[in-house]
SEZASE-489794 format. One record per residue: x, z, y of N, C-alpha, C in turn; residue in one letter. Coordinates in steps of 0.02 Angstrom, whole numbers, always signed. Atoms other than C-alpha are relative to their C-alpha. Example, Ala and Ser with C-alpha at 12.3 -4.5 7.8 and 13.67 -1.06 7.14 Angstrom:
<atoms>
   n_c1   n_c3   n_c2  ca_c1  ca_c3  ca_c2   c_c1   c_c3   c_c2 res
    +45     +0    -59   +615   +390   -225    +45     +0    +60   A
    -42     -3    -59   +684   +357    -53    -39    +37    +55   S
</atoms>
This chain:
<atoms>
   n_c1   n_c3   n_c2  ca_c1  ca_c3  ca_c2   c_c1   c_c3   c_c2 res
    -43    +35    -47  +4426  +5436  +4999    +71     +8    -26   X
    -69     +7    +29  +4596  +5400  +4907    +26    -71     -9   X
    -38    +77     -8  +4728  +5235  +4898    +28    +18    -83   X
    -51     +8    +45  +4862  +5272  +4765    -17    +16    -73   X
     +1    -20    +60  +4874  +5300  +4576    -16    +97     -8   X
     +7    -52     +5  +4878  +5484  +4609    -81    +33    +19   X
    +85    -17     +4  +4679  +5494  +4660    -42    -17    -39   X
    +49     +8    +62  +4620  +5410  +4517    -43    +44    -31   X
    +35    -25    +57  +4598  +5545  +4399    -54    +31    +35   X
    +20    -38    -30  +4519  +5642  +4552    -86    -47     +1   X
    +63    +35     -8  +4365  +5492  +4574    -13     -3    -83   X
    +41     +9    +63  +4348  +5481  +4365    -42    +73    -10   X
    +21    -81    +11  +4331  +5673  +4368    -71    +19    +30   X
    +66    -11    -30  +4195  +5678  +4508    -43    -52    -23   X
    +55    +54    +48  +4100  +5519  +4430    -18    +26    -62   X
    +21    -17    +81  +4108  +5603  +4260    -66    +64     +6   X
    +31    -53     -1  +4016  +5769  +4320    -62    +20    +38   X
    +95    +21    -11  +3844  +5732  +4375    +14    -10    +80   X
     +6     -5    -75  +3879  +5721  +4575    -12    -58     -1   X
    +34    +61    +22  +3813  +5554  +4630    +68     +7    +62   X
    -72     +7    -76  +3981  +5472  +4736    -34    -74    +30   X
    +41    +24    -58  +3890  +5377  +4892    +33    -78     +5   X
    -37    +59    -15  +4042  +5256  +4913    +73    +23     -1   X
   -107    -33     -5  +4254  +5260  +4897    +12    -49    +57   X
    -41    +29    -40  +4339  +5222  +5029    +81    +19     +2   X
    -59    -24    +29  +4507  +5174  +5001    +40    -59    +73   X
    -32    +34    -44  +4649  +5070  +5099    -11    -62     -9   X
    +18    +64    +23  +4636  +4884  +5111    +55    -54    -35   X
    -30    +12    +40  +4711  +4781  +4997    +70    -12    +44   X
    -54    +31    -41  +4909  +4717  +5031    +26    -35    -60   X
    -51    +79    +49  +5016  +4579  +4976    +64    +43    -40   X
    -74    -17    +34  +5140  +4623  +4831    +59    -17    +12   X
    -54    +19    -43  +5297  +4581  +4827    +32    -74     +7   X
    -23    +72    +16  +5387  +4425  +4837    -81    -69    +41   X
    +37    +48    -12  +5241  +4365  +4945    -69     -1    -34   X
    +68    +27    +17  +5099  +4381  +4815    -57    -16     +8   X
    +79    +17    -31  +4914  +4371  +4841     -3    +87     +1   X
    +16    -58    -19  +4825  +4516  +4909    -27    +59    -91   X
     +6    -60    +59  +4819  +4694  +4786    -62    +44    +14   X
    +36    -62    -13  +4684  +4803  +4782    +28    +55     -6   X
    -43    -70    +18  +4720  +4989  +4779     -8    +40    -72   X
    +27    -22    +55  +4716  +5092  +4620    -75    +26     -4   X
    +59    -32     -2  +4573  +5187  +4675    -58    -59    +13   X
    +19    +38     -5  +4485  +5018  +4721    -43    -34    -65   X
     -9    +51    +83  +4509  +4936  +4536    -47    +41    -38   X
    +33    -67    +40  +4453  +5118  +4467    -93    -25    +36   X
    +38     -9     -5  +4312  +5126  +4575    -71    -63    -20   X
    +38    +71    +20  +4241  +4923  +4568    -17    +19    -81   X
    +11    +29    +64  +4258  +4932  +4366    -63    +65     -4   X
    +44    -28     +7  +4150  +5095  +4384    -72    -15    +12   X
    +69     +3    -51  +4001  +5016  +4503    -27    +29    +47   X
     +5    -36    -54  +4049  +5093  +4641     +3    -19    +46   X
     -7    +38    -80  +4028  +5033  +4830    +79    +32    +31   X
    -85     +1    -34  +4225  +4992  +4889     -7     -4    +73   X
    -15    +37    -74  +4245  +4999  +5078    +62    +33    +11   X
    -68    -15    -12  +4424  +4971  +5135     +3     +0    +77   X
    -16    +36    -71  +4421  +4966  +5341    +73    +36     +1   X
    -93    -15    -25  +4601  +4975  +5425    +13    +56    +38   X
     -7    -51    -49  +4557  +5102  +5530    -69    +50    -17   X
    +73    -40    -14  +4401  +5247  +5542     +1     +2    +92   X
    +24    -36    -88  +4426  +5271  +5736    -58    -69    +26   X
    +67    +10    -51  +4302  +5119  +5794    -60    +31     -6   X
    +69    -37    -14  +4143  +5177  +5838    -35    -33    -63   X
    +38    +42    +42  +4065  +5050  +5709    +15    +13    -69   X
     -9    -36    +50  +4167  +5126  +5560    -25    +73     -2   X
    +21    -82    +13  +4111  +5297  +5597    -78     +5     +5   X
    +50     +6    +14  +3939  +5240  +5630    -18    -30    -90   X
     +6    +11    +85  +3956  +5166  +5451    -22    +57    -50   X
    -32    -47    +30  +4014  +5321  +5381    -52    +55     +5   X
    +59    -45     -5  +3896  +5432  +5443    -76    -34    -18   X
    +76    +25    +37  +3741  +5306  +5369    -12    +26    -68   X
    -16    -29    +96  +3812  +5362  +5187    -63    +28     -2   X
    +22    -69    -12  +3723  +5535  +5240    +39    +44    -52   X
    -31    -19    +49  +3840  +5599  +5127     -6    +75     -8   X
    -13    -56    -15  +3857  +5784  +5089    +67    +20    +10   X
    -48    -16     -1  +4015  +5795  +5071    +42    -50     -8   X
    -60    +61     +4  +4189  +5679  +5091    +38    +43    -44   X
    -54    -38    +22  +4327  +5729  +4964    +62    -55    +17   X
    -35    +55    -27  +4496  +5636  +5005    +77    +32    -12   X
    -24    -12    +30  +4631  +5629  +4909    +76    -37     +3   X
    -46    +65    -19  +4795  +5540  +4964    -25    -62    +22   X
    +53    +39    -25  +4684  +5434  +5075    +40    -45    +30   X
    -67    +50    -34  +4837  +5362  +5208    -44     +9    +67   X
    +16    +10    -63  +4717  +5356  +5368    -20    +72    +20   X
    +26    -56    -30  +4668  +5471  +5490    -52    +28     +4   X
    +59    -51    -18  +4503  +5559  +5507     +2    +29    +56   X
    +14    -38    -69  +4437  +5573  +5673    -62    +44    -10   X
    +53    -70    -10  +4314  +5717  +5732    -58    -31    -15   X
    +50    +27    +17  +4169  +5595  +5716    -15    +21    -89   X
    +22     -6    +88  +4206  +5583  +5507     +1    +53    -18   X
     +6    -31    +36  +4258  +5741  +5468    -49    +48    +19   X
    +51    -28    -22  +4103  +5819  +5556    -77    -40    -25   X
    +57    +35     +5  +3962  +5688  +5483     -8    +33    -63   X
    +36     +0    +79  +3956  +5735  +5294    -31   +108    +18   X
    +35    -51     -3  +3843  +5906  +5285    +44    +66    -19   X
    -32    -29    +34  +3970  +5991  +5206    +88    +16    +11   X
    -85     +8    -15  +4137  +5926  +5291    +36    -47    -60   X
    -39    +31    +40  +4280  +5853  +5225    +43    +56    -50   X
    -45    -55    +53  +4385  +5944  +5091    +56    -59    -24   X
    -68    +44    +28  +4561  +5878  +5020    +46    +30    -55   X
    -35    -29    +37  +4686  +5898  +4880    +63    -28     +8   X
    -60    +11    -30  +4855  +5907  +4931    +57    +20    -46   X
    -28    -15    +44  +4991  +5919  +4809    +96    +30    +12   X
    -50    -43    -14  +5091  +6040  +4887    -42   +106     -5   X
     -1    -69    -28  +5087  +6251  +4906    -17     +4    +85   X
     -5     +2    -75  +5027  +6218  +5089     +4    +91    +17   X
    -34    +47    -62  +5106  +6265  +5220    +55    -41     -4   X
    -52    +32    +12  +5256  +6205  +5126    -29    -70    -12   X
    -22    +79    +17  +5263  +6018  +5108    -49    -24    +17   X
    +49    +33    -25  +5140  +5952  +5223    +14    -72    +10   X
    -22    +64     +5  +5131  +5761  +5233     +9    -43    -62   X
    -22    +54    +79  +5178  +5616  +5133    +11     -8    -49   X
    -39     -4    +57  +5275  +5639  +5023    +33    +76    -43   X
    -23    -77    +34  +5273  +5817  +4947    +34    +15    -63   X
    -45    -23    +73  +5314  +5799  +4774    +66    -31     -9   X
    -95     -1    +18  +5483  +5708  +4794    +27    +34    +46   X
    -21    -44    -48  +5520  +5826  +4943    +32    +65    -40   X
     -3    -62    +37  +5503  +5985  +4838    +52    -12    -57   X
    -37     -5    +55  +5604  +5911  +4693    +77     -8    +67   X
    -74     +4    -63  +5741  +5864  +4825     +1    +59    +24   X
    -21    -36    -49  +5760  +6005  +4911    +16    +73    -52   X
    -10    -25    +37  +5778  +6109  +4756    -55    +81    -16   X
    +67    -52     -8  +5595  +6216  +4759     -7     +4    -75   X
     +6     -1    +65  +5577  +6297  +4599    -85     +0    -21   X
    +88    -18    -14  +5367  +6300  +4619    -22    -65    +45   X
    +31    +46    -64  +5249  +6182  +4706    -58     -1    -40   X
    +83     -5    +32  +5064  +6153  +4659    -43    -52    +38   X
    +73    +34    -54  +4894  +6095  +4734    -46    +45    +27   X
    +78    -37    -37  +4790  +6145  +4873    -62    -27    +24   X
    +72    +18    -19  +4604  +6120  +4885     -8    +21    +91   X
    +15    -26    -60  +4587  +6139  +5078    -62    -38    +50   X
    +56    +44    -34  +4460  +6088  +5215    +16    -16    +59   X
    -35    +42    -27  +4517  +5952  +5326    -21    +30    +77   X
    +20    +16    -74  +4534  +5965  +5518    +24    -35    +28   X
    -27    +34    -55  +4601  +5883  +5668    +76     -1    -30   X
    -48    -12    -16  +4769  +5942  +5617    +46    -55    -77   X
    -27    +57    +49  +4900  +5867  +5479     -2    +43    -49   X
    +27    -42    +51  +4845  +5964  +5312    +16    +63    +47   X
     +2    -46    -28  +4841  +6115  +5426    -74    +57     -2   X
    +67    -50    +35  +4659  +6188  +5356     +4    +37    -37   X
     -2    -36    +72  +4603  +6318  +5275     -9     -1    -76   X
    -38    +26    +72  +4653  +6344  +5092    -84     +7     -6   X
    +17    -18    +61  +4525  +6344  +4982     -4    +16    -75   X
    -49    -24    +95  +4618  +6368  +4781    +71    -49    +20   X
    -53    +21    +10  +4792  +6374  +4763     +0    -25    -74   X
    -53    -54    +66  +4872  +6358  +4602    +49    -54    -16   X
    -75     +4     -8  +5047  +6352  +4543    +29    -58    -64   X
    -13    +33    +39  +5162  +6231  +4454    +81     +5    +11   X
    -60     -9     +3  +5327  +6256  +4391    +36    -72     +4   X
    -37    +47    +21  +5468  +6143  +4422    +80    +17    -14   X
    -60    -20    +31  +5601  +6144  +4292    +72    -35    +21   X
    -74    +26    -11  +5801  +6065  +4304     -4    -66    -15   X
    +15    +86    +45  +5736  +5911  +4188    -52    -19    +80   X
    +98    +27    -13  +5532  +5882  +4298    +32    -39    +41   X
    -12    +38    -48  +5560  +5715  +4380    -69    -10    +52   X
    +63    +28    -59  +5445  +5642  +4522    -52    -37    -18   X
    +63    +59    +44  +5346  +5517  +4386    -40    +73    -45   X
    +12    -56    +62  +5322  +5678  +4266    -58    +48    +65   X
    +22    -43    -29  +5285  +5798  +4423    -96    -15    +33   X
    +74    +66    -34  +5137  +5651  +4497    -23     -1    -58   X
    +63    +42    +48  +5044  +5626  +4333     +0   +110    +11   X
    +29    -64    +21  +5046  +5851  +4302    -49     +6    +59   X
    +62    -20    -47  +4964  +5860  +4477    -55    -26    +22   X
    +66    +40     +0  +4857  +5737  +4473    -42     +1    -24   X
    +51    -18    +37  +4777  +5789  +4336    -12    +60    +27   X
    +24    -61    -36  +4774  +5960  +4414    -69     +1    +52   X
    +27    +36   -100  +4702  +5898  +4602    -50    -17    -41   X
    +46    +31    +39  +4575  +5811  +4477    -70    +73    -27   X
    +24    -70    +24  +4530  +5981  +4388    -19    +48    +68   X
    +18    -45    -41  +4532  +6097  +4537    -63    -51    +58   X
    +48    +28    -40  +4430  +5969  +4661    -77    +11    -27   X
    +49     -8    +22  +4283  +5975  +4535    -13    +82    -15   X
     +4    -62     -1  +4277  +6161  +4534    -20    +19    +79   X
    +14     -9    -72  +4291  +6156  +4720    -66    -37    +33   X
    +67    +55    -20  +4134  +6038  +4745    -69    +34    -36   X
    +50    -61    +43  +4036  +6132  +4611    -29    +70    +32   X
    +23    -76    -40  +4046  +6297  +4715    -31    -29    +63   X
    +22    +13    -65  +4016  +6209  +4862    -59    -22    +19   X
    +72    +24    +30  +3870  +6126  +4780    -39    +58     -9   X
    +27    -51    +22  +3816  +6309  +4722    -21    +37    +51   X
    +29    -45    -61  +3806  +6381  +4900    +61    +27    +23   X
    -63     -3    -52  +4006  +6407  +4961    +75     +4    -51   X
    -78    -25    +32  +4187  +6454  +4919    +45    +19    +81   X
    -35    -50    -42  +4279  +6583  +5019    +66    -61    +41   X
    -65    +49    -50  +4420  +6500  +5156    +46    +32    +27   X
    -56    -60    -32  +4581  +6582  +5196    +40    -63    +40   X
    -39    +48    -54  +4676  +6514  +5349    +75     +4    -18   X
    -71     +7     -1  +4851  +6444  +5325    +49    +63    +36   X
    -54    -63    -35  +5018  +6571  +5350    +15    -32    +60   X
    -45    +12    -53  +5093  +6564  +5521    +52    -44    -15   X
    -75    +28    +39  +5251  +6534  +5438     -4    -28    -65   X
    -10     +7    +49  +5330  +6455  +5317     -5   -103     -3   X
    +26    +80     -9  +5281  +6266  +5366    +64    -43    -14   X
    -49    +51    +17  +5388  +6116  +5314    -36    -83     -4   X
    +28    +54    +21  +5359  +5940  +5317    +42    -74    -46   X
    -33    +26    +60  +5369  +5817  +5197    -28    -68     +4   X
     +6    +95    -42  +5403  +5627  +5285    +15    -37    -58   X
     -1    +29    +47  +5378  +5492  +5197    +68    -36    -37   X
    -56    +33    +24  +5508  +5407  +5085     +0    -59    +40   X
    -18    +77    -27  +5601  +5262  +5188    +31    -32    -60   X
    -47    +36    +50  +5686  +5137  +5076    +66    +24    -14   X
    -66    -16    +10  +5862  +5184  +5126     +4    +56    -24   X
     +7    -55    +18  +5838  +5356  +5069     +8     -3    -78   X
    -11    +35    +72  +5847  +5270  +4882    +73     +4    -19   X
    -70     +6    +22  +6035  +5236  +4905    +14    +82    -12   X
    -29    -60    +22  +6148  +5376  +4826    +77     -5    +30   X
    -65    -26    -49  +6285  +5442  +4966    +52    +47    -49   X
    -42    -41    +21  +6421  +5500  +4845    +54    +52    +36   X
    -43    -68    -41  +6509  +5610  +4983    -72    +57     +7   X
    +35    -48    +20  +6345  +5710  +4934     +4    +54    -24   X
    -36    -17    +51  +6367  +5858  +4842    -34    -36    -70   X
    +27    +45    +83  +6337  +5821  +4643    -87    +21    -14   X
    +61    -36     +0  +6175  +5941  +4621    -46    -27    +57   X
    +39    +20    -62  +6100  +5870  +4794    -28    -69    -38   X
    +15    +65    +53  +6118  +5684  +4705    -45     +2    -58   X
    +27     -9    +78  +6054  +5742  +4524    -71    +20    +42   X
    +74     +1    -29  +5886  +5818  +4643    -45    -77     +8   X
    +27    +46    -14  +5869  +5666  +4720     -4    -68    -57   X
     -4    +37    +79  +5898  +5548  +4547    -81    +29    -25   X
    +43    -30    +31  +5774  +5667  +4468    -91    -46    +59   X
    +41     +6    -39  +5633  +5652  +4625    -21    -92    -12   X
     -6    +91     -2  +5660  +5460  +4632    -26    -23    -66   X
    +22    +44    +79  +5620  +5426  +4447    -55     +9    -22   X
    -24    +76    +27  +5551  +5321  +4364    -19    -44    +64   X
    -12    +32    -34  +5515  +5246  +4523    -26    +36    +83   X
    -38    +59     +8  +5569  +5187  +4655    +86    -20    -33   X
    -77     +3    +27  +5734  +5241  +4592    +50    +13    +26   X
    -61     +1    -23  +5887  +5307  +4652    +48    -72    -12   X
    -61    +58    +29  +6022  +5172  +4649    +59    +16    +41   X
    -76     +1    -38  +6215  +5122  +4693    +14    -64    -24   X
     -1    +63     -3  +6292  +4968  +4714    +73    -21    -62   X
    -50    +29    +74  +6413  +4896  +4548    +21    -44    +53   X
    -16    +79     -1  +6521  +4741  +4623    -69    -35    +29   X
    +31    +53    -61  +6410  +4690  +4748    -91     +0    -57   X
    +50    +11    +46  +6252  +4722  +4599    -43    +93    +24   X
    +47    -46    -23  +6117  +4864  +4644    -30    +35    -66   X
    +33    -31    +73  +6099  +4991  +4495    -27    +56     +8   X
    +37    -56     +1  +5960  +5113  +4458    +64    +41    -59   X
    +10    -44    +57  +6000  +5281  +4401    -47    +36    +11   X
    +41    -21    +15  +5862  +5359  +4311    -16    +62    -21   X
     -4    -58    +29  +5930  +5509  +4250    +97    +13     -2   X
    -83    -11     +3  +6117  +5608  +4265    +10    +93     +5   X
     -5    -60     -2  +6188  +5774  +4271    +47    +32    +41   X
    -65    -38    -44  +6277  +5879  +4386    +49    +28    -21   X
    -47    -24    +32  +6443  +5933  +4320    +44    +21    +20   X
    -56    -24    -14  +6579  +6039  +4345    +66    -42    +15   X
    -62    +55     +1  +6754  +5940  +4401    +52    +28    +60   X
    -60    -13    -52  +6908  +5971  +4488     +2    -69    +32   X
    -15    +96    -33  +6891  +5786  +4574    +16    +18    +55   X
    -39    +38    -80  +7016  +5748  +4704     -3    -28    +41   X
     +5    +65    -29  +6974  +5577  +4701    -51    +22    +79   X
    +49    +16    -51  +6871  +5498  +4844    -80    +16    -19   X
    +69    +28    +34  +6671  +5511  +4822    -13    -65    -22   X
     +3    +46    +11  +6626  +5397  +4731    +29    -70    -48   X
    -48    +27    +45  +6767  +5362  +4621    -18    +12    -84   X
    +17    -31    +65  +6749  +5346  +4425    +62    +29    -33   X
    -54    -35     -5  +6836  +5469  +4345    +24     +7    -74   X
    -37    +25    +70  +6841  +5420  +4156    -43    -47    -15   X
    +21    +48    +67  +6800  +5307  +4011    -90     +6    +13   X
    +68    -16    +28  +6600  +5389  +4008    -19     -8    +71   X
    +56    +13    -48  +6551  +5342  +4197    -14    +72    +47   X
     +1    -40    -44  +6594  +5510  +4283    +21     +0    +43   X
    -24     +2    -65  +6602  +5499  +4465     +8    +69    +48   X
     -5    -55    -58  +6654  +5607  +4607    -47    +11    +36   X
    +47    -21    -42  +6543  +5679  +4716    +42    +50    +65   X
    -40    -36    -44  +6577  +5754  +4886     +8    +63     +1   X
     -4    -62     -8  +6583  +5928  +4852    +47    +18    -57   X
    -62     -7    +37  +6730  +5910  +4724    -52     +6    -63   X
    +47     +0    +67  +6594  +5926  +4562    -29    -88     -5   X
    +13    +63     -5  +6526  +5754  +4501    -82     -7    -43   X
    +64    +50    +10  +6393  +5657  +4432     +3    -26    -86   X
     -1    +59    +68  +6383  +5601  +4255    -83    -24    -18   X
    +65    +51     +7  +6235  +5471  +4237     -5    +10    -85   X
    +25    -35    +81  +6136  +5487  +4077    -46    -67    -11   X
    +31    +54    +14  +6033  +5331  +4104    -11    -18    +56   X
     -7    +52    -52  +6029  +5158  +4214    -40    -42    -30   X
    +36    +59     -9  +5954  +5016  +4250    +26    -47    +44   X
    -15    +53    -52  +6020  +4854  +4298    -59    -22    +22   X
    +50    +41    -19  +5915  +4725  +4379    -42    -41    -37   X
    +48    +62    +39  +5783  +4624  +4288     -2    +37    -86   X
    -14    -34    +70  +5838  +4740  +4126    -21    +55    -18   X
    +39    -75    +32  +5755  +4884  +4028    +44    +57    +27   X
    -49    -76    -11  +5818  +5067  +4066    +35    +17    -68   X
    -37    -10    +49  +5958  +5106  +3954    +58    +64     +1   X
    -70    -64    -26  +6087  +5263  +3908    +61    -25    +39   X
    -36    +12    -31  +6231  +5270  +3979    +53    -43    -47   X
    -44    +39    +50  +6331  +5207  +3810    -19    -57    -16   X
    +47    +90     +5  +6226  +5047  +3802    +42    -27    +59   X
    +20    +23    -58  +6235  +5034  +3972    +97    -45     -8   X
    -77    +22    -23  +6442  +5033  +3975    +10    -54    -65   X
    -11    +48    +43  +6447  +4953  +3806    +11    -75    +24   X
    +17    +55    -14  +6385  +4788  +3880    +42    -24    +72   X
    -56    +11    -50  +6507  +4803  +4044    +20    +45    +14   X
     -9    -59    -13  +6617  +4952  +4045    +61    -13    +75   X
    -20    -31    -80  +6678  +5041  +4211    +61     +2     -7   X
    -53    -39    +13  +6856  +5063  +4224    -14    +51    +34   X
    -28    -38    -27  +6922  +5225  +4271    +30     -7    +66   X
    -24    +54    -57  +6975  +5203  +4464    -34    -28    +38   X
    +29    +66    -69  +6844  +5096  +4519    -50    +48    +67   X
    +21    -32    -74  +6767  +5159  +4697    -55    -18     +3   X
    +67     +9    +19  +6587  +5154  +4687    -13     -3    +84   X
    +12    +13    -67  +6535  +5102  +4883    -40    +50    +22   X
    +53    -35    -43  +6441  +5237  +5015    -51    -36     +6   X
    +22    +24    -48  +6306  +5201  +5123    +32     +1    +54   X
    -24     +8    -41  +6347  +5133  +5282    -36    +61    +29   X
    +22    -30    -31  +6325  +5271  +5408     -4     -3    +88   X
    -15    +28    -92  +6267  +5260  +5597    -48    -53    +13   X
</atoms>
């Protein structure tokens, strides 16, 4: 049971290793952008080209999806960035329960969006936990931690492919024992809980009355997509990569503060971008970037509106 690019490796992994998988259930397709025709999900595309039975319903709570669900006879559900809920009906039908891989250190970074959370918020660690699903919001007990460093460079595209392959690796270890006759269950800490809501759109823009290091997190987290950005002359530019830097800046946030594209930031330290992206155009350094329309010195790079 997974939607996104990040459960893939987790359904090639259990297809590769003799378990027989009953059926994927993933989200149902949606329209791209600009209107297109309906998308399947990654895990969808994965699972069809395998010869695997796709069911997408919108919901599990009618009675008629959970009577579905429980015909499988499944032994076990695994569910892997799935998006829906699991009522008491599903995760009580498979013989075995549900189990999940969550790509946080739970109790830290429960929810949505854990791995650009953790890079934002400046967590030097985060990982994946094998746990077994209940009523609650990843609130089960663990079953295998383990750990994953995150360095000053590890963006949010880099951090999503290391744990995915991880979540991939540890799930088939965790199914294997469970297949073998168990694996030990330790109940979540009291403490220590955090959650980790999903990315809204506006959360993309870059608030230069930020400090500089807060920005460079969130740059980092955001890349390669959807992208931090800021607005040029009324034009919407990714940055993809920048560095937090030392500065006596006076100016306003937001102001550039030489020739090379260093701006102010609100905590008097700034911002120097290392690579952008206009619109419709490849990602490029920053000396390309100005080459082709350079910044003066001076110019006032716009907030978000606030309120």
């Amino acid at each position: 049971m997974g939607t996104p690019a990040f459960a893939v490796p987790t359904l090639d992994a259990l297809a590769a290793c003799g378990h027989a998988v009953a059926a994927v259930y993933t989200q149902p397709p949606r329209t791209g952008a600009r209107g297109q025709k309906l998308r399947p999900t990654p895990v969808a595309v994965r699972a069809d080209a395998a010869g695997i039975e796709v069911r997408t319903p919108a919901s599990l709570r009618p009675a008629e999806a959970q009577a579905a669900f429980a015909a499988l006879g499944a032994d076990l559900a695994v569910t892997v960035a799935y998006g829906l809920i699991l009522p008491p009906a599903v995760l009580t039908a498979p013989r075995l329960g549900c189990i999940n891989a969550h790509a946080s250190l739970l109790p830290r970074w429960r929810g949505a969006a854990p791995i650009q959370r953790a890079i934002m918020a400046g967590d030097e660690e985060t990982g994946v936990t094998i746990m077994r699903m209940d009523e609650g919001l990843d609130t089960g007990p663990v079953l295998g931690t383990e750990r994953v460093s995150i360095g000053p460079e590890t963006t949010g595209g880099a951090l999503h492919d290391t744990l995915a392959a991880l979540s991939a690796r540890m799930m088939v270890a965790a199914v294997d024992a469970l297949a073998a006759g168990g694996l030990a269950e330790t109940p979540q800490p009291a403490g220590g809980a955090t959650y980790a809501a999903k990315l809204e759109k506006h959360e993309a823009a870059i608030d230069w009355r930020a400090p500089a290091a807060e920005i460079e997190r969130k740059v980092r987290a955001l890349a390669p997509a959807p992208g931090a950005w800021f607005t040029l002359e009324g034009t919407r530019i990714k940055l993809l990569a920048a560095a937090a830097i030392e500065a006596d800046a006076h100016a306003p946030p937001g102001t550039v503060l030489d020739h090379a594209l260093t701006i102010a930031c609100g905590d008097g330290a700034a911002l120097s971008p290392t690579r952008l992206q206009r619109a419709g155009k490849a990602p490029m350094g920053r000396d390309a970037f100005l080459r082709g329309r350079p910044i003066a010195a001076g110019t006032l790079l716009p907030c978000p509106a606030t309120g």
